[in-house]
C-alpha positions as CSV (number, residue, x, y, z in Angstrom):
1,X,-57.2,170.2,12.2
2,X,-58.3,168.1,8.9
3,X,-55.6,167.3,6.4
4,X,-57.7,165.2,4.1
5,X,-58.6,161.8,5.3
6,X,-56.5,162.2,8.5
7,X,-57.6,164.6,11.5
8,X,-54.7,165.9,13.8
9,X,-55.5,164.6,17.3
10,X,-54.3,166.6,20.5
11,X,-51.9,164.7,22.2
12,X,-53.6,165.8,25.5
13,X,-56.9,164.0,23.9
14,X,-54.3,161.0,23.0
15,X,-52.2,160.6,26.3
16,X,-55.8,160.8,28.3
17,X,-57.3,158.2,26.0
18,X,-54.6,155.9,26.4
19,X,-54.9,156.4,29.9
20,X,-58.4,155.2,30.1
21,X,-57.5,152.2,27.9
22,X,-54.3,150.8,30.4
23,X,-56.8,151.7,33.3
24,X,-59.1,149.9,31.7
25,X,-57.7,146.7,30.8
26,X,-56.1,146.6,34.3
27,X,-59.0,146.4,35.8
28,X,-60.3,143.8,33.5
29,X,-57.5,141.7,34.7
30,X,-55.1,142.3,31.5
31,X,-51.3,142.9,31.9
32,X,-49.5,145.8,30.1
33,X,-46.5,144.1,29.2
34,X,-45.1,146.0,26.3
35,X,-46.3,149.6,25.6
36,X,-48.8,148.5,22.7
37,X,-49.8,145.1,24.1
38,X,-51.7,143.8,26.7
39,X,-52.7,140.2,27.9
40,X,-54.4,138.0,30.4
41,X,-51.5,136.8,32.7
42,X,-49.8,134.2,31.6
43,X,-51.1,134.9,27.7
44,X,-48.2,137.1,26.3
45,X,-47.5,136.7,22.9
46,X,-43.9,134.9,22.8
47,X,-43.1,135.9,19.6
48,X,-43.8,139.4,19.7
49,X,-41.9,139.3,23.4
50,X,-38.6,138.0,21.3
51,X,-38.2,141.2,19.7
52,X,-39.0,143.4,22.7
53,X,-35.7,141.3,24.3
54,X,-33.6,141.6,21.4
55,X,-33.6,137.7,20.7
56,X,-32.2,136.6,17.0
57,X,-35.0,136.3,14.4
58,X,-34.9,135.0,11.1
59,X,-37.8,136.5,8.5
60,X,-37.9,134.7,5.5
61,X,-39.5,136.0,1.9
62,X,-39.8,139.3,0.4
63,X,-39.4,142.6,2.9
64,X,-38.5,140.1,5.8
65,X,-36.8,141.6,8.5
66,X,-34.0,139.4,10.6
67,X,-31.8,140.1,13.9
68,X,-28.8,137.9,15.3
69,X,-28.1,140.2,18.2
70,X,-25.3,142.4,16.3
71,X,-26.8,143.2,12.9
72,X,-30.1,143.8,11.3
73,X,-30.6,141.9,7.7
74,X,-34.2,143.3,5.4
75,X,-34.7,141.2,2.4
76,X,-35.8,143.4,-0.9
77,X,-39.7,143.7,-1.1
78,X,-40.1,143.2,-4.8
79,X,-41.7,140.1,-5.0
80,X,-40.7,139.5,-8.6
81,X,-37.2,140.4,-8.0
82,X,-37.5,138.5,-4.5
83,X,-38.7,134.9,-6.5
84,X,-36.2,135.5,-9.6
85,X,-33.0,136.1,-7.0
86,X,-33.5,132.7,-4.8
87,X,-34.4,131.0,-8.5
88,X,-30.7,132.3,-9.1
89,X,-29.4,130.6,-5.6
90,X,-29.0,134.0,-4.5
91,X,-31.0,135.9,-1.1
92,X,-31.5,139.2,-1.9
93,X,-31.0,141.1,1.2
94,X,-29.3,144.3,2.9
95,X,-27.4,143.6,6.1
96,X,-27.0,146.5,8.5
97,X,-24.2,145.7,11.1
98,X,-24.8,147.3,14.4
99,X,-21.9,149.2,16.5
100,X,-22.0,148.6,20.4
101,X,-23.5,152.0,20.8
102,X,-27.0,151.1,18.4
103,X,-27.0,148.1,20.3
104,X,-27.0,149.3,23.7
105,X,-29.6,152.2,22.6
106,X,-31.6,149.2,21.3
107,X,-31.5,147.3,24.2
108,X,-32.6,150.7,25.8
109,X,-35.6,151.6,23.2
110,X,-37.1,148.4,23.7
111,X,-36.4,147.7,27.4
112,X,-38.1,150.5,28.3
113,X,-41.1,149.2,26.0
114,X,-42.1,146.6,28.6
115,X,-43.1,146.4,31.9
116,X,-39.3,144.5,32.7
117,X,-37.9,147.1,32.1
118,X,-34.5,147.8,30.8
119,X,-31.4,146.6,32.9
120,X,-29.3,149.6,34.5
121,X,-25.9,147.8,33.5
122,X,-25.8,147.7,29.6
123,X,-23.0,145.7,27.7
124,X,-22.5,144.8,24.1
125,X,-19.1,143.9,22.7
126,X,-16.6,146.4,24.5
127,X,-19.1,148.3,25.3
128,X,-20.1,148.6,29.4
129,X,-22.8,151.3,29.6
130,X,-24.4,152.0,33.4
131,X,-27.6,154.2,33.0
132,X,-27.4,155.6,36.3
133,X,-24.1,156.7,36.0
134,X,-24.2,158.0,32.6
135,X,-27.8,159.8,33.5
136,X,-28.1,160.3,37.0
137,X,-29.1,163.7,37.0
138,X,-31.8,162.6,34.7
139,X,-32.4,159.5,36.0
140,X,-33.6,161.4,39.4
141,X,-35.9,164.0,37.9
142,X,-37.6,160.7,36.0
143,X,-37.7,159.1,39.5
144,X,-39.1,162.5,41.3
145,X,-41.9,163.0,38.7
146,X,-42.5,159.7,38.5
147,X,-42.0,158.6,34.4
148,X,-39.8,155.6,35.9
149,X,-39.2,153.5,39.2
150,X,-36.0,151.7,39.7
151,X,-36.9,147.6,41.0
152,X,-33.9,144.6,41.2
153,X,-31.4,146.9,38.9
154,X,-34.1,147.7,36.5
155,X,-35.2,151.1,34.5
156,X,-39.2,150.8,34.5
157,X,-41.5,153.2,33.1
158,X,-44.3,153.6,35.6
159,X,-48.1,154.7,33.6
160,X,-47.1,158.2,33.2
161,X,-43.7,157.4,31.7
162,X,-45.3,155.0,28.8
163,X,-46.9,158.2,27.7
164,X,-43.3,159.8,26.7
165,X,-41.3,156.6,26.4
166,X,-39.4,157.3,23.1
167,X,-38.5,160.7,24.7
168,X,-37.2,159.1,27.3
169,X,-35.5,156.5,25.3
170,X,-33.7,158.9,23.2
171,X,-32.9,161.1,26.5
172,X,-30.8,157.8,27.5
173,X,-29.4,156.7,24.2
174,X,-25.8,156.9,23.9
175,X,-24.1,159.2,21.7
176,X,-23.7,157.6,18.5
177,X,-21.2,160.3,17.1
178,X,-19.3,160.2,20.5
């Protein structure tokens, strides 16, 4: 269906397509070691591998985004305003502090994003999560249709799973309202 510049693409069309492109780089020797990134083995981008394992960050200038493992700081995008705040020995930035709950889920979200995997035993602050006992029902029907294996106390999306991984993500997140 057309909606001006942008055509609505069957997601049948789209998961099958980015079949062909995983099967296709693996066979050209390339890794799939987050869901939107591939490499030669051995080439993975460090950088972008920090933020897929929740290492700190620090983005500096205007709309920079940082992380120091419990909270989430985005610096204003203005330029002008950006430039006219540090000229006033002031960083303008929003800070977003994250409970133990967002911080498992994250550790979740982006786990699952590469081929690691995301750890079955989950802790941040107070907060001790297991997946499989929090999920096992679930956990067993992603094992039985094959979305995920389970390898050295690790949840890991197998080809088939990358295709619904946020789903799946937000199938496992914990409560936040809880």
């Amino acid at each position: 269906m057309e909606h001006g510049l942008l055509t609505e693409i069957d997601e049948e069309d789209a998961a099958g397509g980015f079949q062909m492109v995983m099967d296709g780089l693996r066979t050209a020797g390339y890794a799939h070691y987050e869901i939107s990134n591939f490499s030669l083995p051995g080439k993975q981008s460090n950088h972008n591998l920090g933020y897929w394992q929740g290492q700190s960050y620090l983005g500096v200038g205007p709309s920079a985004h940082s992380f120091d493992g419990k909270s989430r700081q985005f610096n204003i995008a203005n330029n002008a305003l950006y430039i006219k705040a540090l000229q006033e020995s002031q960083v303008p930035f929003t800070r977003e502090q994250l409970s133990p709950k967002q911080r498992v889920n994250e550790m979740i979200m982006l786990g699952l994003r590469t081929s690691e995997g995301v750890n079955i035993e989950l802790q941040a602050g107070d907060l001790h999560w297991n997946l499989l006992h929090q999920n096992e029902q679930y956990l067993k029907l992603l094992l039985r249709d094959r979305f995920a294996i389970i390898e050295k106390n690790k949840l890991i999306l197998t080809d088939k799973g990358k295709l619904i991984a946020d789903r799946i993500a937000e199938d496992l997140f914990v409560g936040i309202g809880e």
